[in-house]
Backbone as CSV, one residue per row, in Angstrom:
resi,resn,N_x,N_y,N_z,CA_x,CA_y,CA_z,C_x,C_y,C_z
1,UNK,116.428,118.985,64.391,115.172,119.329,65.062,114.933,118.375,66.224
2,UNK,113.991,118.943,67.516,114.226,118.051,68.263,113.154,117.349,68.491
3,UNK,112.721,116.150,68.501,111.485,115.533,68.370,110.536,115.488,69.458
4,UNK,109.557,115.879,69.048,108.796,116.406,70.021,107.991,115.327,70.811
5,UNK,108.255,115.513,72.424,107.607,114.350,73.087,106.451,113.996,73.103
6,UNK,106.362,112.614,73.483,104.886,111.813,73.076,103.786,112.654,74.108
7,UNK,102.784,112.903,73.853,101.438,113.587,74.778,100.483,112.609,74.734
8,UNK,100.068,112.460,75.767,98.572,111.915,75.924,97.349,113.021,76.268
9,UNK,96.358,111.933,76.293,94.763,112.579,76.304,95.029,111.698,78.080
10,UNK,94.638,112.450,78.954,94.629,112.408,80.165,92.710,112.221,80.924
11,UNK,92.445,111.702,81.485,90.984,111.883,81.896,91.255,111.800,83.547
12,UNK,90.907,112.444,84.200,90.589,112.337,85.395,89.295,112.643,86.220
13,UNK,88.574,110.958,86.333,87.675,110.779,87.246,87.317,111.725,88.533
14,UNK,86.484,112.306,88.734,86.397,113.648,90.161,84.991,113.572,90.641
15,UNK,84.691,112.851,91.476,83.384,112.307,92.167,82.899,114.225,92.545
16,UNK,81.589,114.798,92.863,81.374,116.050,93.567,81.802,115.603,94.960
17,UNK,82.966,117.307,94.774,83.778,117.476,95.976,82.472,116.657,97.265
18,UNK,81.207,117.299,97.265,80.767,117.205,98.931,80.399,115.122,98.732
19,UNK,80.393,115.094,97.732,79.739,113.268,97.755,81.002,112.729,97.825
20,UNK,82.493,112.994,98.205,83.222,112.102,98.047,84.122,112.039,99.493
21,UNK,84.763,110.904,99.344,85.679,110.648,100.658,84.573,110.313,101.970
22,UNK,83.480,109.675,102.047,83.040,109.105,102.642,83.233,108.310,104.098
23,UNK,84.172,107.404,103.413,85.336,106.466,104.425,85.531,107.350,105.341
24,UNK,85.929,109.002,105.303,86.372,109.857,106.222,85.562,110.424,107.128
25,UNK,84.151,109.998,106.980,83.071,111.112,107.542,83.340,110.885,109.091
26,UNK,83.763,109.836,109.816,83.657,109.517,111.126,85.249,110.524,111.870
27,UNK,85.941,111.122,111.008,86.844,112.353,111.250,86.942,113.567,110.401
28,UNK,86.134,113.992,109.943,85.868,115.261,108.872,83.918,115.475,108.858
29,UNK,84.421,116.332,108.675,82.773,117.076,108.202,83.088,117.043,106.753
30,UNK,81.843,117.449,106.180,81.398,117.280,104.824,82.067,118.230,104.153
31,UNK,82.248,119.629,104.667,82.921,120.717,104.254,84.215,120.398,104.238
32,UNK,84.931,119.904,105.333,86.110,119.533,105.313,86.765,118.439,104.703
33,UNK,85.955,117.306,103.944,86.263,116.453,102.910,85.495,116.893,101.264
34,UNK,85.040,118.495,101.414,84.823,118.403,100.522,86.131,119.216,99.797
35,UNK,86.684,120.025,100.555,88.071,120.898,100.486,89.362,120.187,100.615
36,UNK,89.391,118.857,101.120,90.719,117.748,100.795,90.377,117.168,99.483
37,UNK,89.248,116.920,99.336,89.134,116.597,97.320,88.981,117.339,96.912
38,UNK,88.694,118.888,97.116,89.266,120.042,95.792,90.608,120.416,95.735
39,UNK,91.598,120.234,96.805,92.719,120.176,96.972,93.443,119.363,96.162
40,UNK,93.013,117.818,96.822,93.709,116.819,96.072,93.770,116.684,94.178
41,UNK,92.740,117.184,93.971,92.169,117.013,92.846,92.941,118.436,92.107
42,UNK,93.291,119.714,92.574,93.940,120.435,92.223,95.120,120.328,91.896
43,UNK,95.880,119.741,92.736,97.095,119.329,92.896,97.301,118.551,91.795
44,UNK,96.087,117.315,91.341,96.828,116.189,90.667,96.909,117.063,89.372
45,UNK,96.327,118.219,88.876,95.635,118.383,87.726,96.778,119.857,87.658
46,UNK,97.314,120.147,88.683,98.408,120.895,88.611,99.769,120.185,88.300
47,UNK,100.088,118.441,88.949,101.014,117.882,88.668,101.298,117.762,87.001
48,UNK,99.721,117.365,86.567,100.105,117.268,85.467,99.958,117.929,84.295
49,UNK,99.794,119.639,84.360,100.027,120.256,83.706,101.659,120.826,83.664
50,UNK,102.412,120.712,84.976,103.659,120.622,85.114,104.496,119.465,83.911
51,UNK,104.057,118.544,84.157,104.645,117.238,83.475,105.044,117.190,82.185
52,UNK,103.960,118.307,81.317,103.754,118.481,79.937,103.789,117.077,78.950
53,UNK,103.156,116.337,79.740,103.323,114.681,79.003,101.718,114.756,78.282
54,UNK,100.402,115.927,79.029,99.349,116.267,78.105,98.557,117.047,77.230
55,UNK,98.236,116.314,76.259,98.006,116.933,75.464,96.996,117.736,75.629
56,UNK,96.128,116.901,76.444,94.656,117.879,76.755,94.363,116.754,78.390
57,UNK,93.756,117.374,79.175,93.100,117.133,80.457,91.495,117.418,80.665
58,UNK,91.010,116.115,80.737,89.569,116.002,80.634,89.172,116.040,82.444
59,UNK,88.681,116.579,82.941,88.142,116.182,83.977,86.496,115.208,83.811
60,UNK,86.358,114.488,84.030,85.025,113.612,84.237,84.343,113.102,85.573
61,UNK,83.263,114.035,85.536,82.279,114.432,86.894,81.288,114.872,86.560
62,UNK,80.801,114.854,87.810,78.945,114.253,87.851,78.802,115.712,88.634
63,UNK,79.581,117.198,88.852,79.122,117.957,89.044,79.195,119.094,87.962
64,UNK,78.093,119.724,87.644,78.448,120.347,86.593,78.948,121.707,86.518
65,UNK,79.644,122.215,87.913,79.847,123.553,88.480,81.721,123.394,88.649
66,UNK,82.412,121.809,88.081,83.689,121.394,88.559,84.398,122.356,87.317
67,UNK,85.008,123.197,88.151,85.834,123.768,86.916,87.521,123.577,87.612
68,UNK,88.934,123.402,86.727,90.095,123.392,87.190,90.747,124.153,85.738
69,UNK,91.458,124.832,86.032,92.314,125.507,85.274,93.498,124.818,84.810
70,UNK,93.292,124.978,83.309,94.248,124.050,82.548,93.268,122.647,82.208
71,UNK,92.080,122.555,83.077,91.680,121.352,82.430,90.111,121.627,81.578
72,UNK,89.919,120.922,80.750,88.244,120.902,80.182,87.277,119.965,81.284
73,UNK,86.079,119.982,80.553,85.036,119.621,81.855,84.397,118.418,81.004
74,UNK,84.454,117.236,81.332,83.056,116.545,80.441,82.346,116.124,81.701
75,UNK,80.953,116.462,81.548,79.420,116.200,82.520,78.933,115.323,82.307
76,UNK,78.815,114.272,83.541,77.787,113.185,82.756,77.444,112.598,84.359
77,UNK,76.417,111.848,83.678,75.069,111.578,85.621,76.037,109.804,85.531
78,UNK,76.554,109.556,84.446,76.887,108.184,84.091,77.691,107.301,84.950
79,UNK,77.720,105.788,85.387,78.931,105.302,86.378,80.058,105.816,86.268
80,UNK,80.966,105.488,87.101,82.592,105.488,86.492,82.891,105.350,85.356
81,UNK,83.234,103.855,85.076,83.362,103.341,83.863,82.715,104.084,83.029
82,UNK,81.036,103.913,82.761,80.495,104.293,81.723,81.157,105.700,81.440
83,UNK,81.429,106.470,82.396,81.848,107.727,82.471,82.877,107.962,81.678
84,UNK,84.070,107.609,82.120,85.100,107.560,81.599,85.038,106.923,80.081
85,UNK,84.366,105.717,79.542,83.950,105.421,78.185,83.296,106.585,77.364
86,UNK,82.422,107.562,77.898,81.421,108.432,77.027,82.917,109.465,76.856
87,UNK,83.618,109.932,77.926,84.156,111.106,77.692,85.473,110.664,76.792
88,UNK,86.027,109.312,76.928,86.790,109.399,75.694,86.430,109.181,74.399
89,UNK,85.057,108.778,74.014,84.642,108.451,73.020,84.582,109.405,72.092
90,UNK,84.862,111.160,73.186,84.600,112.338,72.589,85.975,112.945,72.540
91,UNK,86.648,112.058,72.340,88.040,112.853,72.165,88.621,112.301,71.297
92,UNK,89.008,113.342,70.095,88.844,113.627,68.810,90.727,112.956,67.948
93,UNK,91.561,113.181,69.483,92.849,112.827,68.731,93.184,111.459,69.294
94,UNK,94.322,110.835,68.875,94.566,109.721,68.797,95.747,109.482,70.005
95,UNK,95.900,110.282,70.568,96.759,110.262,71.547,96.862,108.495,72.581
96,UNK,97.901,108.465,73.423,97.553,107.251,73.860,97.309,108.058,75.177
97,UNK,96.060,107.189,76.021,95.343,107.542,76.924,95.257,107.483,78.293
98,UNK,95.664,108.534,79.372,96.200,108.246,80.651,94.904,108.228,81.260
99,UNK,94.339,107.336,82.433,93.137,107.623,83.252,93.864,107.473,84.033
100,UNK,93.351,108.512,85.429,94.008,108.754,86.862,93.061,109.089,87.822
101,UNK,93.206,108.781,88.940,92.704,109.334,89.993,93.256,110.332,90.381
102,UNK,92.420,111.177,90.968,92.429,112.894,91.453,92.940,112.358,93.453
103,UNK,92.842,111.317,93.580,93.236,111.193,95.182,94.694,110.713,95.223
104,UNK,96.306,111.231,94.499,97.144,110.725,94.986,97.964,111.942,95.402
105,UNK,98.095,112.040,96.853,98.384,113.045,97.791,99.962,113.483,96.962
106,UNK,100.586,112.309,96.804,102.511,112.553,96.648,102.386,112.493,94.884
107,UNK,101.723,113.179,94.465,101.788,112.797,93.239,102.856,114.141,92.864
108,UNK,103.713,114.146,91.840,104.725,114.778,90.673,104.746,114.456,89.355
109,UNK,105.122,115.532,88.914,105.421,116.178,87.603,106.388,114.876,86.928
110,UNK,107.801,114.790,87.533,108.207,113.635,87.134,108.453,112.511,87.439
111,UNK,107.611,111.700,88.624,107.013,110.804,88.230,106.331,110.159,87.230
112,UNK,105.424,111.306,86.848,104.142,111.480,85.469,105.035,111.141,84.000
113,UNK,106.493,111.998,84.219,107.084,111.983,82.617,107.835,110.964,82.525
114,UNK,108.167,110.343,83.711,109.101,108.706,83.923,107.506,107.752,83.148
115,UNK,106.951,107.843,83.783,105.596,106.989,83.508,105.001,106.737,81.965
116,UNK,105.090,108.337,81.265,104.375,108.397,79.932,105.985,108.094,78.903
117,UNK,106.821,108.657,79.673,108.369,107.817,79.181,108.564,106.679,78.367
118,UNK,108.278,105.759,79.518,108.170,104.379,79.444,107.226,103.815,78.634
119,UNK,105.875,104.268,78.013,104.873,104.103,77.162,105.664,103.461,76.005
120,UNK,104.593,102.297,75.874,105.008,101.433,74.811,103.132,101.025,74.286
121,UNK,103.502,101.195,72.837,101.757,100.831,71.925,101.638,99.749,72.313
122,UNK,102.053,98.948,72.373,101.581,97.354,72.315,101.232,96.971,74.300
123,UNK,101.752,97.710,74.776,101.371,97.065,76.079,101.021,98.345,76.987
124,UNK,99.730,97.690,78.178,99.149,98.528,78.544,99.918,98.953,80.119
125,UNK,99.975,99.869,80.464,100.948,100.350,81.498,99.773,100.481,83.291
126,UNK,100.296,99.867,83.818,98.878,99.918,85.002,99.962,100.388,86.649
127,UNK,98.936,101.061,87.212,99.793,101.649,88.125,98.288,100.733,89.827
128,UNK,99.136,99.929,90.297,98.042,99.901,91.118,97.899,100.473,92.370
129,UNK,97.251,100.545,93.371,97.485,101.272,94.464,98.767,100.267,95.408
130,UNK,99.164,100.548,96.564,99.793,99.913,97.442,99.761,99.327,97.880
131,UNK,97.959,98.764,97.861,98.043,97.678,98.442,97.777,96.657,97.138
132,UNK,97.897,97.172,95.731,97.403,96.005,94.830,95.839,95.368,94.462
133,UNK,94.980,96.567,95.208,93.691,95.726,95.026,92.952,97.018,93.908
134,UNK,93.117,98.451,94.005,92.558,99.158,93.448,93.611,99.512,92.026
135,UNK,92.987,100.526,91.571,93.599,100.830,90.350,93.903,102.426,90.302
136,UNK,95.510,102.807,90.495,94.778,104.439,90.396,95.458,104.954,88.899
137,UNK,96.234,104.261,87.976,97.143,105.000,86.997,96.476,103.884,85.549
138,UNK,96.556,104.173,84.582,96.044,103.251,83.172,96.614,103.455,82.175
139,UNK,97.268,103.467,81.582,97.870,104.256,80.333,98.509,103.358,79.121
140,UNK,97.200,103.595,78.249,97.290,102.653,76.453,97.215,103.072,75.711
141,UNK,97.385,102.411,74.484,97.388,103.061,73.398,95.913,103.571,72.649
142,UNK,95.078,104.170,72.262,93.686,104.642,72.246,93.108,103.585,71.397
143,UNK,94.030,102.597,70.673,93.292,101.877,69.388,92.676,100.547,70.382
144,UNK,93.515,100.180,71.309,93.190,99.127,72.407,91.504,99.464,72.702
145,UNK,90.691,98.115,72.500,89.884,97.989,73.286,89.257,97.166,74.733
146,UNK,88.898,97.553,75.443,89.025,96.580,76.794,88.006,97.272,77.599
147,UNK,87.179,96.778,78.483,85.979,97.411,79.096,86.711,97.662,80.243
148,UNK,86.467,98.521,80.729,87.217,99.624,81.862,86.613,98.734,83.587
149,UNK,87.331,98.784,84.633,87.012,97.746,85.980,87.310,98.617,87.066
150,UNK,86.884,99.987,86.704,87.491,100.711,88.101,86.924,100.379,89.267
151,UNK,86.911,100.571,90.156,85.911,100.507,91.349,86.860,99.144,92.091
152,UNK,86.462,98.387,93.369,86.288,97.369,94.393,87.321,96.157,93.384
153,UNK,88.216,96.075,93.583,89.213,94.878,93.125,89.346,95.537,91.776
154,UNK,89.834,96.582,91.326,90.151,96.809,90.140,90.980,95.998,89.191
155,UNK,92.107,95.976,90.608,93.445,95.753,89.662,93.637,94.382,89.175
156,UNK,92.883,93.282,89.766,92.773,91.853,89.522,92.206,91.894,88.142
157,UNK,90.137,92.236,88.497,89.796,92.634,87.653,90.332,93.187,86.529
158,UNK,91.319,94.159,86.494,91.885,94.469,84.707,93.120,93.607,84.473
159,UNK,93.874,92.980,85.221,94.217,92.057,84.815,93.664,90.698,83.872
160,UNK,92.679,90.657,84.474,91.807,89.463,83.604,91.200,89.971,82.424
161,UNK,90.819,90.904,82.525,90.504,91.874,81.348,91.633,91.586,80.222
162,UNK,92.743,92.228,80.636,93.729,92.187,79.570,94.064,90.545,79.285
163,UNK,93.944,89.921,79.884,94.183,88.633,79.177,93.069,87.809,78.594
164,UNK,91.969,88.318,78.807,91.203,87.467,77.801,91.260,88.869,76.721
165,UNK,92.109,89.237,76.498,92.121,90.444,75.354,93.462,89.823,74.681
166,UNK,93.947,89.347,75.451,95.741,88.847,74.633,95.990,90.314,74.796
167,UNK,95.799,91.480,75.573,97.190,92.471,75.683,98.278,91.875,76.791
168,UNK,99.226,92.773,76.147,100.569,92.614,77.473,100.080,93.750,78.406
169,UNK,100.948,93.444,79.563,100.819,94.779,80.529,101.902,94.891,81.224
170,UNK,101.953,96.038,81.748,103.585,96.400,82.554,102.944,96.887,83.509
171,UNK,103.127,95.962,85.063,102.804,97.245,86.319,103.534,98.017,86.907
172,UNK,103.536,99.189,86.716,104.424,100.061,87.402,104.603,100.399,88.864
173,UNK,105.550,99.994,89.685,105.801,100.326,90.942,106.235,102.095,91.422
174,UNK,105.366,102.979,91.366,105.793,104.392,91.203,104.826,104.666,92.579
175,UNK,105.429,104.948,93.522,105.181,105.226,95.215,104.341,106.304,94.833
176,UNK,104.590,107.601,94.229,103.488,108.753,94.025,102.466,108.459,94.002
177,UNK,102.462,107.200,92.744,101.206,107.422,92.281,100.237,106.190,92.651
178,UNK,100.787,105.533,94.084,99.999,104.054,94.343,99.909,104.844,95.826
179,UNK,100.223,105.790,96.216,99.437,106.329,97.639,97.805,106.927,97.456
180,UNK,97.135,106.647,97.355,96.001,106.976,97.486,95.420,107.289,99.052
181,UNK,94.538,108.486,99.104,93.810,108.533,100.059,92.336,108.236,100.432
182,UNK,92.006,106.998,100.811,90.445,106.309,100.855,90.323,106.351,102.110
183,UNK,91.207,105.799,103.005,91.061,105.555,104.483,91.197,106.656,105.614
184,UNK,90.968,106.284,106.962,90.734,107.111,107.966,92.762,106.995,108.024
185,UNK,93.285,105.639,108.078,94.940,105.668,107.856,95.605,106.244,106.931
186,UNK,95.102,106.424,105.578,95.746,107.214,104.912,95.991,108.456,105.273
187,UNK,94.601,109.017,105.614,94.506,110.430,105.928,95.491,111.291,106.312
188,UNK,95.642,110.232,107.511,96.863,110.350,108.796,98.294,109.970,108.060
189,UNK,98.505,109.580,107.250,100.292,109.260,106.244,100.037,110.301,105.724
190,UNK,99.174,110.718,104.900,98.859,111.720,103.746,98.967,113.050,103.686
191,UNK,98.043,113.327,104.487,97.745,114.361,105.056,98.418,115.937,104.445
192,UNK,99.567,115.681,104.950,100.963,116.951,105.169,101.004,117.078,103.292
193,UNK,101.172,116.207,102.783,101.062,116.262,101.228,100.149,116.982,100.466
194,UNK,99.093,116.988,101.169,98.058,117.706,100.237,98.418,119.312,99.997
195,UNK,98.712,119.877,99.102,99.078,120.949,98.991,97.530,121.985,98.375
196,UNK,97.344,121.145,97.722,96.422,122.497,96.547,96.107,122.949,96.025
């Protein structure tokens, strides 16, 4: 028999399409950054129903009209963090737990299964952006506890996290998934990637 691969519980953070990408307003209209984050956000949530590394796909957003196919919806007015804390608190299996951002333009299918691959219980797997200051990939085991640092210096921030926790961590260097689009420069690298 052939043993069936490891799945995670996946959450992906999704600000409302028109409140997000900000940074961009001085080259986009509101309409037009609100349709590069339903894009982007399609795409990621298409990568990783491709990947089959999940078990279930939570989207977590503050609009309550966000629907994506293949994924469930949890609603909440709550921060990030807090956000992401309420909606796994409601997830019922024991899976080990991927959080992602919905903004990585070059993101793939197997990238995603190299990534959940490599998953090890004892140490927490962190993907940071390119330049090392944000956080866009997370992936632990669900029994781990550690207060979540998304936002403005993430990746330092959960570094310190995990060590006054005594976890290990592995950072993963995976180009897909450390391109993020925040900037008016990204936009312009990015761009051609966004599919849909």
């Amino acid at each position: 028999w052939k043993q069936n691969k490891m799945q995670v519980s996946a959450f992906i953070p999704i600000k409302k399409y028109s409140h997000s990408k900000g940074r961009l307003a001085s080259i986009l209209s509101e309409q037009q950054r609100s349709d590069l984050s339903k894009a982007m956000a399609t795409q990621t949530i298409k990568a990783l129903i491709q990947s089959n590394a999940c078990d279930s796909i939570t989207l977590v957003t503050n609009d309550p009209h966000l629907i994506i196919e293949g994924a469930s919806t949890y609603f909440t007015e709550s921060s990030l963090n807090q956000a992401l804390n309420e909606a796994i608190a409601c997830n019922e299996s024991n899976n080990p737990i991927l959080i992602m951002h919905a903004d990585l333009p070059r993101i793939n299918h197997r990238d995603l299964d190299n990534l959940v691959a490599s998953f090890n219980e004892s140490v927490i797997s962190i993907v940071p952006d390119i330049e090392e200051s944000g956080t866009n990939c997370l992936l632990y085991d669900a029994s781990m506890k550690f207060n979540l640092q998304f936002g403005i210096n993430s990746y330092a921030l959960f570094l310190k996290e995990f060590k006054a926790n005594d976890y290990r961590w592995n950072q993963h260097s995976i180009e897909s998934l450390q391109y993020d689009l925040d900037s008016e420069d990204d936009y312009f690298k990015l761009k051609d990637y966004v599919r849909g």
